[in-house]
C-alpha positions, 0 to 999 in steps of 0.5 A, a space after each residue: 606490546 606485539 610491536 615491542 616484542 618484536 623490537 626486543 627480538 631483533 635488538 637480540 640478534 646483535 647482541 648473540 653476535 658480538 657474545 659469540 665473536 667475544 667468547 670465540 676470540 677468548 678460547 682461542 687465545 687462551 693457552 693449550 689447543 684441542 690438538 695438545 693431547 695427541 701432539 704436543 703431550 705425546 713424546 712420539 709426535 713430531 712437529 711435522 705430525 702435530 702441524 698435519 693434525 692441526 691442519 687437519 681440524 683447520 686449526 692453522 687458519 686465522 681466528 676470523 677464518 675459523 669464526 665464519 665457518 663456525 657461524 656458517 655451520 651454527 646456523 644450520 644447526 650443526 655443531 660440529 664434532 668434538 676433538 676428543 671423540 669426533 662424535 657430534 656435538 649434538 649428540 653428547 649434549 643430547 645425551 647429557 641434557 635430561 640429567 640436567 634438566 632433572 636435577 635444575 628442575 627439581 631443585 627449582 621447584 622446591 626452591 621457589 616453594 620453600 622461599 616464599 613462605 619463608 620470606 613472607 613469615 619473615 616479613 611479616 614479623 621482622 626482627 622477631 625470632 623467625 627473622 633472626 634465625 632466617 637471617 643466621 642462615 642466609 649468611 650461611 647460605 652465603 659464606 659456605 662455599 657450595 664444593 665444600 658443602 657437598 664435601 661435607 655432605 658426601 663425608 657425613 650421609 654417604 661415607 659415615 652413616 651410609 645413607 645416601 650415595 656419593 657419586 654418579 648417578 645409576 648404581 652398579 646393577 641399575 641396568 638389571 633392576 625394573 622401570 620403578 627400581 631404576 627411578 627410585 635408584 636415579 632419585 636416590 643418587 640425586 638427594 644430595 646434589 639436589 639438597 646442595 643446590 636447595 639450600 645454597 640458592 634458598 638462602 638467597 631467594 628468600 631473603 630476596 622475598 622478604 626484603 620485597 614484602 617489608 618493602 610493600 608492605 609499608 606502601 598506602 594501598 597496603 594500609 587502605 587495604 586493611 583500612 577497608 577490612 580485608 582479612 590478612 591472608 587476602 592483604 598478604 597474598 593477594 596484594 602484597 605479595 604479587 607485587 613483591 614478586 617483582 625482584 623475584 621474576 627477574 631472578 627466575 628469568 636468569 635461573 632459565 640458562 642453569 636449567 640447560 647449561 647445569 651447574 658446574 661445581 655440583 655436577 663436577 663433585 659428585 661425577 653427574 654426567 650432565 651439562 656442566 660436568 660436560 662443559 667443565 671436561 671440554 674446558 680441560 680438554 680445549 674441545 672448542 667445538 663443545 665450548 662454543 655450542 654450550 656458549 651460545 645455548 647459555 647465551 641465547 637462554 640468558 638473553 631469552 630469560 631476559 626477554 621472559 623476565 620483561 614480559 612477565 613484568 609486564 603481566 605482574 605490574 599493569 603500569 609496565 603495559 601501559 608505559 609500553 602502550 604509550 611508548 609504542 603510541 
């Protein structure tokens, strides 16, 4: 197992390279540069000007150039600074992550304790009146748009019946209020984007959930397993459902880089200023320097989440250990 860890480590490294030359080559072709606000959408700024500020940021070297400089200083661990602010790189995503952290975290958390139970009632009872009303609402989880919803949700809870706020995240006075003031106003601000996410993604998850639990629970050693007397509970949780949370384990291995990167719709709509709100104004703004450092976190938590999903594979089903102990052999 150690030693195909070790494989799957190093088969990473090419893979974040070619991630990185594919998506540095991609930002600079696309139209706009980071320059464009102070050069070319200024009136007053000559050529001559915005040629010196290009030159400046080394914006008039080759493509290949500017990769290898970038790379160079990447694995220092040195971002770069932003073209908006000339603050560190470091420091902006340092100071949207725990936002981020908390609202991913949380809406995870209640869905991966809201999904199973309600994917295994539906499993265990299909086309009954459970199944049918968790089907209804999957097709909706899945056809209403995520942005329209939380539109929906703002124009009701907040400006309707003024319950819950519908933007940002600290309210007006948040500074003067106590340390349990402040988080019951952070929690406040957070229901509805939380809520949003909840209920899209559990849709999802759920039906993941009882597609695998109908699936096993028509395999022999499920009927041997009642043939032999074991209560219900024991057959379901114990012997069903760990092997159904297959499928799932990967999901959640590919849930890890929205955990960091954030969600970039929700954030966007309700003016959280976490990850993704950050990754959407350096996209708008051409900061390269932002784009590249938040690429290459997703890229390197998607692969790792990867190598997470496989590992954890192999902990849930033993025939995977043993296919890899003989593949090693």
């Amino acid at each position: 197992m150690v030693t195909y860890l070790i494989r799957r480590l190093i088969g990473l490294i090419p893979a974040l390279a070619w991630i990185t030359v594919i998506s540095f080559a991609i930002i600079h072709l696309a139209p706009g540069k980071p320059t464009d606000a102070a050069g070319a959408f200024n009136p007053k700024a000559s050529l001559e000007a915005r040629q010196r500020l290009e030159k400046l940021y080394g914006l008039d070297r080759p493509i290949p150039v500017q990769y290898l400089d970038w790379l160079g200083r990447t694995l220092r661990l040195d971002f770069g600074r932003s073209f908006l602010d000339d603050r560190p790189v470091i420091e902006k995503i340092q100071e949207r992550l725990p936002i981020t952290l908390l609202i991913n975290s949380v809406a995870l958390i209640l869905m991966l304790g809201l999904c199973i139970p309600l994917g295994v009632f539906a499993a265990v009872r299909p086309d009954s009146l459970w199944d049918r009303c968790t089907t209804v609402w999957v097709f909706l989880g899945y056809s209403i748009p995520s942005f329209w919803l939380a539109l929906l949700c703002m124009a009701y809870f907040g400006v309707h019946l003024h319950w819950l706020p519908i933007s940002g995240l600290y309210s007006l006075d948040h500074d003067w209020m106590g340390p349990i003031a402040r988080m019951m106003d952070i929690a406040h601000h957070i229901i509805l984007p939380i809520g949003v996410i909840v209920f899209v993604g559990l849709a999802g998850l759920s039906r993941y959930v009882r597609s695998s639990m109908v699936e096993v629970l028509q395999k022999d050693y499920i009927r041997t397993a009642r043939a032999k007397g074991l209560s219900e509970r024991r057959v379901l949780f114990h012997h069903g459902l760990r092997n159904a949370l297959l499928s799932i384990i990967t999901i959640l291995g590919l849930s890890l880089p929205d955990l960091i990167t954030g969600s970039v719709i929700m954030e966007t709509v309700f003016s959280i200023p976490g990850m993704g709100r950050l990754f959407y104004d350096a996209v708008m703004a051409r900061d390269y320097s932002v784009i590249m450092a938040l690429v290459t976190i997703g890229a390197i938590l998607t692969l790792f989440g990867n190598l997470l999903a496989d590992i954890a594979y192999a902990y849930t089903d033993p025939r995977i250990r043993v296919g890899t102990a003989l593949t090693e052999c």
